[in-house]
C-alpha positions in Angstrom: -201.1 157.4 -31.3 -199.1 158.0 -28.1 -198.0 161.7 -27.0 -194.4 161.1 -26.3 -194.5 164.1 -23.1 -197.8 163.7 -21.9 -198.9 159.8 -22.7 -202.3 161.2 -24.2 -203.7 158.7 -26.7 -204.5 161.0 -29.9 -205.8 161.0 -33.3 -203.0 162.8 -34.9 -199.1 164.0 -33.5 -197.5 167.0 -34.7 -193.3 166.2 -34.5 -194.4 163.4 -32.1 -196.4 165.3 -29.6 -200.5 166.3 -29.1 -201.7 169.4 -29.8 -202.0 170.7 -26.5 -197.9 169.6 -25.8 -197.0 170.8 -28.8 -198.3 174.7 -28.5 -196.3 174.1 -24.5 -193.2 174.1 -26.4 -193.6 175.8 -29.9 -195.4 179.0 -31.1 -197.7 178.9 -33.7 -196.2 181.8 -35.2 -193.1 184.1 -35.4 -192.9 187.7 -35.5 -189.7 190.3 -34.9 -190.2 192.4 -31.7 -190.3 195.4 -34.0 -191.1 195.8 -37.1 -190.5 199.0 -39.7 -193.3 200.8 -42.1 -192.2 203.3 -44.4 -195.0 206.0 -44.7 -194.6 209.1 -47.0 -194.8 212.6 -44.5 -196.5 214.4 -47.5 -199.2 212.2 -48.7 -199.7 209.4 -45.8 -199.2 206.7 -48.3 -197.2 203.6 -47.6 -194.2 201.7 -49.4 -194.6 197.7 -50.1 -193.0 196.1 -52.0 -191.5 198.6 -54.2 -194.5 200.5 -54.7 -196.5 203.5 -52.9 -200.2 203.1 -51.9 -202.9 205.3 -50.4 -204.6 202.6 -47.5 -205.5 203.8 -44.1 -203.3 203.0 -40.8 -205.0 200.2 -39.4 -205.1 198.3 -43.3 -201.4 199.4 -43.3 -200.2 197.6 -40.0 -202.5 194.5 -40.6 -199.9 194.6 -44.3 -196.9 195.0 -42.2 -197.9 192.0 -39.9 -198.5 189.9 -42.9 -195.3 190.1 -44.6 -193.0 190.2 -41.5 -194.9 187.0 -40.1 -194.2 183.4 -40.0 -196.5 181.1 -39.7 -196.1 177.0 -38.5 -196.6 175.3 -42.1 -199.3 172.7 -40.6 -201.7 175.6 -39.6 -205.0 175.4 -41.4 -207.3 178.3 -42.3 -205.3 181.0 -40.4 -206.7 183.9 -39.7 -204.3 187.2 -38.7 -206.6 190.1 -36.1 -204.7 193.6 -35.5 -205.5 195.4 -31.9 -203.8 198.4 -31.1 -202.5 199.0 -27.9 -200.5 202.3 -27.7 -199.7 205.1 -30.4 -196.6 207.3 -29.5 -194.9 209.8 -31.8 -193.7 207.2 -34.7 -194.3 203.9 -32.5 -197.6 201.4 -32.4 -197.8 199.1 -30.0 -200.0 196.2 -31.5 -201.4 192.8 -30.7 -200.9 190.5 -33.2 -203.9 187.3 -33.0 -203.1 184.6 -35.2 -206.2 181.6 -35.2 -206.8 178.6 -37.0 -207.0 174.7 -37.2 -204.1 172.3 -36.2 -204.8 168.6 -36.9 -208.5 169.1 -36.3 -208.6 171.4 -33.4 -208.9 175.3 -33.3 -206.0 177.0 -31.7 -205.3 180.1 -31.1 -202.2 182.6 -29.7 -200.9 186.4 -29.8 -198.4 188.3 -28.8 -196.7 191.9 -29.1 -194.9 193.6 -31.1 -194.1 197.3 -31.9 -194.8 198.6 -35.6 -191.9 201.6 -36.3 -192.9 204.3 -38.9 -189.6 205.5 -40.7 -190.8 209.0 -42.9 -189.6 209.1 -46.3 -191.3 211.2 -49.2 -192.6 208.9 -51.6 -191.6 209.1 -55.7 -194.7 211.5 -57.0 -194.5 214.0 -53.7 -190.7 214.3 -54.3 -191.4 215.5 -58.1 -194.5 217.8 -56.9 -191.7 219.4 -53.9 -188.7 219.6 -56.9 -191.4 221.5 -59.2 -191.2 218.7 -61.7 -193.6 218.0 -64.9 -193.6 217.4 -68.4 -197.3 218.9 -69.8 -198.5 222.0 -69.4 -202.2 223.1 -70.3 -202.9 226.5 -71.2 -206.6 227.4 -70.9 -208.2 229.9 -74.1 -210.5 230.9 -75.7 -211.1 231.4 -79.6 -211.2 235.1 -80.0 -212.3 236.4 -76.7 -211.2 236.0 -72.9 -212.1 232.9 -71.8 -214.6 233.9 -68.1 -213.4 233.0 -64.7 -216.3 230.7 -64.8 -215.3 228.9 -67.6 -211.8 228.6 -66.8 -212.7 227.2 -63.2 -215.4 224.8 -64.8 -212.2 223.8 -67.1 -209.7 223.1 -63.8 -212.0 220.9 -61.9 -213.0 218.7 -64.8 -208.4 218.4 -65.0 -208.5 217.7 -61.1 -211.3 214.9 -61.8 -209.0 212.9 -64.6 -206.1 213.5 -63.0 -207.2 211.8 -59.6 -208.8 209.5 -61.4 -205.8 208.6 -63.8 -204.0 208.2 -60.1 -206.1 205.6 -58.4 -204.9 203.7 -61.6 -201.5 203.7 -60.3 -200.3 206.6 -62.8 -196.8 207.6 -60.9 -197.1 210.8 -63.1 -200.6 211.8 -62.1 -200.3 214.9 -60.7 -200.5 218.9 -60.8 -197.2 220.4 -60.4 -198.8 224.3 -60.2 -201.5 226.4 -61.3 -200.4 229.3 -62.9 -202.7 232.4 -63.3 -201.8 235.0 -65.9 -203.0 238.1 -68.0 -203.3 235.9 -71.1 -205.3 232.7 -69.2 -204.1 230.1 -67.5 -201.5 227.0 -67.3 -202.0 223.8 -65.9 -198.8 222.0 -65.1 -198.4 218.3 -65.3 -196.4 215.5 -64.2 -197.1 213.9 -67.3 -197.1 214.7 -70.5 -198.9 211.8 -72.2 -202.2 212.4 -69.7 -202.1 216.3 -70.5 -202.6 214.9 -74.3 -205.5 212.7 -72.9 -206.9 215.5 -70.7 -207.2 217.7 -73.9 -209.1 215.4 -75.7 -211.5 214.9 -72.9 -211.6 218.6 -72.1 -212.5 219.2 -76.2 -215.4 216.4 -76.2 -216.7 218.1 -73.1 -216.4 221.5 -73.8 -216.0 221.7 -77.7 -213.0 223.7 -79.0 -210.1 222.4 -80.1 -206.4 221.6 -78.8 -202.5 222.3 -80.2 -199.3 220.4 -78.9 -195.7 222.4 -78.9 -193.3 219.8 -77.5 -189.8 221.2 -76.2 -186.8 219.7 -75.7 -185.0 220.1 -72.6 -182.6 217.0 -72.8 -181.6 214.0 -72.2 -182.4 210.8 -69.8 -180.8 207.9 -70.2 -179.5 208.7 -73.6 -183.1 209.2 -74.6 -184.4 212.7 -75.8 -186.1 214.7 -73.0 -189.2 216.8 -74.0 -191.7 218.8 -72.4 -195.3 219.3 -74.0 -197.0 223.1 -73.8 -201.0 222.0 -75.1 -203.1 224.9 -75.9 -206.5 224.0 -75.4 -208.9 226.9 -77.0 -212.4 227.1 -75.7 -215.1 227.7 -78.6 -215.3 231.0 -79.8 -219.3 231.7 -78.5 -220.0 230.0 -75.0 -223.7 228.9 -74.3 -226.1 231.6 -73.4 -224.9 233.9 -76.4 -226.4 235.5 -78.4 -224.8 235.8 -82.4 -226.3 236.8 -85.5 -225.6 234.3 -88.8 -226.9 234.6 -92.1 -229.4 237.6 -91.6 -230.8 235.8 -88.5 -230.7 235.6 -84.8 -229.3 232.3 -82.8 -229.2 231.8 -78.9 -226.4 229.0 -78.6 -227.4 226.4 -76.3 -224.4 223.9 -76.3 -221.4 223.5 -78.1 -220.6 220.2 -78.2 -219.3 218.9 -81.9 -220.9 221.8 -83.4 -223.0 224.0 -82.0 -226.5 223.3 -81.1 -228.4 227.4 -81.6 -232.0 228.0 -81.1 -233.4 230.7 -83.8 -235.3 233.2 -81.8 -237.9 234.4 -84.6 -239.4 230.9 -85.2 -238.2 228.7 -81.9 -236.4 226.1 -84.3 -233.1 224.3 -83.2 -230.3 223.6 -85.3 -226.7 223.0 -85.6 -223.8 224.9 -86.9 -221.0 223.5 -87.7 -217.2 225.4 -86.6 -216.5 226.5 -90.5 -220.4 228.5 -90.3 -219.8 229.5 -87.0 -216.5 231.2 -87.9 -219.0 234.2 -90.2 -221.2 234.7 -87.0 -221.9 238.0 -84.9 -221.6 238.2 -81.4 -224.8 240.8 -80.3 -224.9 239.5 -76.5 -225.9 237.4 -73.8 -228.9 235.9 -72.7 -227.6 236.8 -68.5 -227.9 240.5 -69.7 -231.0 240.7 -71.6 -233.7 242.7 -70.3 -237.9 241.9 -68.6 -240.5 243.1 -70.6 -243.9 242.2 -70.7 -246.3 240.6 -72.8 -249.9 242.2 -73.5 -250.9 239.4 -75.3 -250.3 236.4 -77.4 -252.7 234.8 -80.4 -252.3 232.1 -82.9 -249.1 233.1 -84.2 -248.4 236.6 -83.2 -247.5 238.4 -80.1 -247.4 241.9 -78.5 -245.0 243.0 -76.2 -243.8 246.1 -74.1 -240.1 247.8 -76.1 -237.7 247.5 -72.8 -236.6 251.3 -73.1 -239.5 253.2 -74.8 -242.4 250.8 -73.6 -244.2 251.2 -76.8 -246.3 248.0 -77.7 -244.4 245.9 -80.2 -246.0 243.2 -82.2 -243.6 239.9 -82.6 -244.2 236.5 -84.5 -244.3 233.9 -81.9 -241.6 231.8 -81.4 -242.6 228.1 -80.5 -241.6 228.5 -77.3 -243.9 231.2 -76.3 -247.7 230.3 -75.1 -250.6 231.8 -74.0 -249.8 231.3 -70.7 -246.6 234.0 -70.8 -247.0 237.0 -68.9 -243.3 238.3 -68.9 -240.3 238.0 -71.2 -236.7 238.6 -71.2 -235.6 240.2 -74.9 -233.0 240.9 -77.2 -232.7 244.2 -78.9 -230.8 244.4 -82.2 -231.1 246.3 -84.7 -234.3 248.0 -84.3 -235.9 245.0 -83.9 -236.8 242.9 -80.9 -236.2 239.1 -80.2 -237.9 237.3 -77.4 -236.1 234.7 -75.2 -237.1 231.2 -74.1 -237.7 231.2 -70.5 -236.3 228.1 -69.4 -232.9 229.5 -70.7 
């Protein structure tokens, strides 16, 4: 085949001229001279195509270039390169590389443009400014103050499933506010179906149970409105109590479906179920039980120091106690003296 400008003899023509005539007088790609991004001032994530999403800069104007970009139809195995040339307040100056394979031969061209960013706030930043949400979580505890510990434990596991129900594109994934007051604490959501889910994860990881109150507040669309208040009620005894149930002495050690207690006379572990719990004792907690020491131990008795009188005190032993224990933390009740494990 004849080039009709240059008179090359080629394998292939492209609209009647070679390769190297043809990229003389047409451009292997178009692209405007500036081109707009919409980036959200709040949160730094970017609008495409009807929807907001968390990408860094550079993935963001490589985006842009793609869908403002035109590309000659015959180009094979194109490959688009982003170099940035100059940042100013709300402009980038890029180079945009296009490469690929015309009729058999690689090829190759750039040029400039300048990406705009236009700052609007995106859906969910708009609803966390205008105080919006539709679940809250209050944080309890059955028949005590629930610790700061606890309650803090409690918030960071609701940040974790909230971010995580976000990077599933939940629009409603968010915390509104944290409210602190005498009685505990609220969690506001932008999402009243996730604070349902949250409270069932928060009872298989914590125990306790949950309520829902739902509220209306009006209408959308000529749909019912409603807000849901979930009262989420920590277990009545927290690990590392002590409680007394049916003439005995238990050190809780979870309280996960049930709770898992280790009787302090003879070192067994069992589990108690919510409706036995509900006749048990508080006596204390293991973080406040006092050192004693322990004269001796043999087969299965042992003899230790009483914390306040320092009298010697002879004790069954507890499976968890060996030969090998020189000192002890205790529990005094009721005249009597229970020892603790000492990996607790």
């Amino acid at each position: 085949m004849i080039c009709t400008l240059c008179g090359r003899e080629v394998k292939d023509l492209i609209e009647g001229v070679c390769t190297e005539c043809f990229k003389k007088r047409r451009s292997l790609f178009e692209i405007p001279q500036v081109v707009k991004i919409i980036r959200c001032p709040k949160c730094g994530s970017y609008f495409f195509r009807g929807n907001w999403e968390e990408i860094e800069y550079e993935e963001a104007l490589l985006r842009c270039v793609k869908e403002n970009i035109s590309v000659f139809s015959e180009l094979e195995n194109e490959e688009i390169e982003v170099e940035i040339r100059e940042i100013t307040e709300g402009r980038t100056k890029i180079i945009v590389r296009l490469s690929g394979v015309l009729k058999g031969e690689e090829v190759e061209e750039e040029k400039l443009t300048e990406i705009r960013i236009s700052k609007m706030q995106c859906e969910m930043c708009s609803r966390i400014s205008g105080g919006y949400y539709e679940g809250v979580i209050q944080i309890r505890a059955e028949g005590r103050r629930a610790e700061e510990e606890e309650v803090r434990d409690v918030v960071e596991t609701i940040y974790s499933l909230v971010e995580r129900a976000a990077e599933k594109r939940d629009k409603k994934a968010f915390i509104t506010k944290i409210e602190r007051r005498k009685d505990g604490t609220n969690v506001y959501l932008g999402s009243k179906k996730l604070g349902k889910q949250i409270c069932k994860k928060l009872v298989e990881e914590y125990g306790g149970s949950f309520t829902e109150a739902p509220e209306l507040v009006g209408r959308e669309n000529g749909a019912e409105k409603y807000r849901v208040t979930y009262s989420f009620r920590l277990p009545r005894f927290k690990k590392g109590d002590v409680i007394e149930l049916w003439n005995r002495v238990f050190v809780v050690l979870s309280r996960k479906r049930g709770y898992k207690c280790l009787d302090l006379e003879s070192g067994e572990e069992i589990i108690c179920s919510e409706e036995s719990i509900e006749r048990a004792k508080y006596i204390s907690s293991v973080s406040s039980a006092p050192k004693t020491v322990v004269t001796y131990v043999r087969g299965d008795e042992m003899e230790v120091l009483h914390p306040i009188s320092y009298s010697p005190i002879i004790l069954q032993r507890p499976s968890f106690v060996d030969e090998r224990t020189k000192e002890i933390r205790v529990i005094v009740h009721s005249d009597r003296i229970y020892p603790l494990p000492e990996w607790f």
